[in-house]
N, C-alpha and C positions, 0 to 999 in steps of 0.2 A: 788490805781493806781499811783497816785503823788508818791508817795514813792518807788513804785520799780522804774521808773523812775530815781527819782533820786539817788539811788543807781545802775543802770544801768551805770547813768552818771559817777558815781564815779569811781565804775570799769575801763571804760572804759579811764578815764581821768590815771588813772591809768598804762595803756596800753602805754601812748605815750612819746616820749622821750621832755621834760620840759629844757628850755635851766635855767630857774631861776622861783624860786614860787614867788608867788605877798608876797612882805615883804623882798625881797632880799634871803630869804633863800634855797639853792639850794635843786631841786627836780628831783631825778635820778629814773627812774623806773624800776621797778625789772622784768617787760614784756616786750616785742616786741608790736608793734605798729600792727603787723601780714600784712604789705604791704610788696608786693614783693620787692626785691631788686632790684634799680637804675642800678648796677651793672651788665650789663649780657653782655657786648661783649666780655670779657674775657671766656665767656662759647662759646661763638661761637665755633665749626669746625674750624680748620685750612684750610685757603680757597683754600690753594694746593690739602688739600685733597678733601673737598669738590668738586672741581672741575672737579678733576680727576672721581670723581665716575660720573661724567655726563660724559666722554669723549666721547662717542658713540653717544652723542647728537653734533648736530651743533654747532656754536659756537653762534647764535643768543639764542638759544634755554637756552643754558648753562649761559650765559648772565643774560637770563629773571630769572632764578632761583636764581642767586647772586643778582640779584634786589628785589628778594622777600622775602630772606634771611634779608635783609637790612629791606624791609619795616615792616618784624615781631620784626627785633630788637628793632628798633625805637618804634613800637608800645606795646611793655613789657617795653620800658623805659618809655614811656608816660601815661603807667598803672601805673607804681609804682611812678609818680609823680605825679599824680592823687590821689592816695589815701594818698600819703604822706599829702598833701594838705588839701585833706577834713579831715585826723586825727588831721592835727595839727591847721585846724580852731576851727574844737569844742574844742579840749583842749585851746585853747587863750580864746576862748568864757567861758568855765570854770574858769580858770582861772583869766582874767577880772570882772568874778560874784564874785570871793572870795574878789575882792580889796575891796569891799561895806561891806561886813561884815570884817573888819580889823578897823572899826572904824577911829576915825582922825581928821572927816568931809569932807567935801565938798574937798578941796583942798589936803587932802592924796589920797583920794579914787582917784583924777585926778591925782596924781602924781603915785600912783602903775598903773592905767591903762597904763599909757606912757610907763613905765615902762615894763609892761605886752607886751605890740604890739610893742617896740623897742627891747625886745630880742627874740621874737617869731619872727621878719626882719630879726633879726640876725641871728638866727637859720636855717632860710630857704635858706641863697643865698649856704652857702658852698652846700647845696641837689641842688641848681641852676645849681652851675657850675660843680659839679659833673654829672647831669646830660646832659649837653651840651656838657660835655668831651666825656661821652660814646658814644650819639649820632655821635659824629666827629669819635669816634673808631669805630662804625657802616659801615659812610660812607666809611673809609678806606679798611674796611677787604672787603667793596664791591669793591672798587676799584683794590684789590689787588687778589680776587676772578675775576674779569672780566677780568684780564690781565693774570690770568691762566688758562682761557678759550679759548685766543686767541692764547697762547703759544699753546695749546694743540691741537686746529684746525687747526693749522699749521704744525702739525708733520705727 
């Protein structure tokens, strides 16, 4: 049981994108991490069109739907930095395990773990602000969806 485990782990460690292996030497992975992509208000609707197809609705109405368009963005980006997250803990937590068996002592084994959690920080802000970008692209295409709602109730 220990053993598929831990070949589970490996696989899966396998999976995730390694910014550096504990020893300095770089570790690219030949898989996806399989989390959805950060990435999705460039998939939105154009909110002209979007819009329009409500035109027959109110303008309050057509409103609440470019609000909830937003709030599903937000929340597909909040999944896929969620799971980015928990992949790229257990890989650190992997990772981390390997410093101990690298031999050294005491004082190598603390200098890969630094090592380890200072590029797995690293790692993480560009998915930070990548993701904060999107969400601000979210709130815009709402903004820009609510103001062709109003254009439209107006005609």
């Amino acid at each position: 049981m220990k053993r598929i485990s831990l070949v589970s782990a490996v696989v899966f460690a396998a999976t995730l994108p390694f910014p550096a292996r504990a020893g300095g030497l770089p570790f690219v992975s030949p898989i996806s991490s399989g989390c959805p992509t950060v990435e999705v208000a460039g998939n939105m609707a154009d909110p002209n069109i979007f819009a329009s197809h409500a035109h027959t609705m109110n303008e309050k109405q057509c409103d609440s739907l470019c609000k909830h368009a937003v709030a599903e963005c937000k929340q597909v980006i909040g999944t896929a930095v969620a799971c980015y997250f928990k992949s790229s803990g257990k890989a650190e937590a992997i990772e981390d395990g390997a410093c101990i068996d690298q031999g050294g002592g005491a004082s190598a084994v603390k200098a890969c773990k630094a090592t380890v959690h200072s590029d797995f920080a690293s790692s993480r802000q560009p998915f930070r602000n990548l993701a904060t970008e999107q969400a601000g692209l979210c709130v815009q295409w709402g903004s820009d969806c609510a103001t062709q709602c109003a254009t439209l109730s107006n005609q």
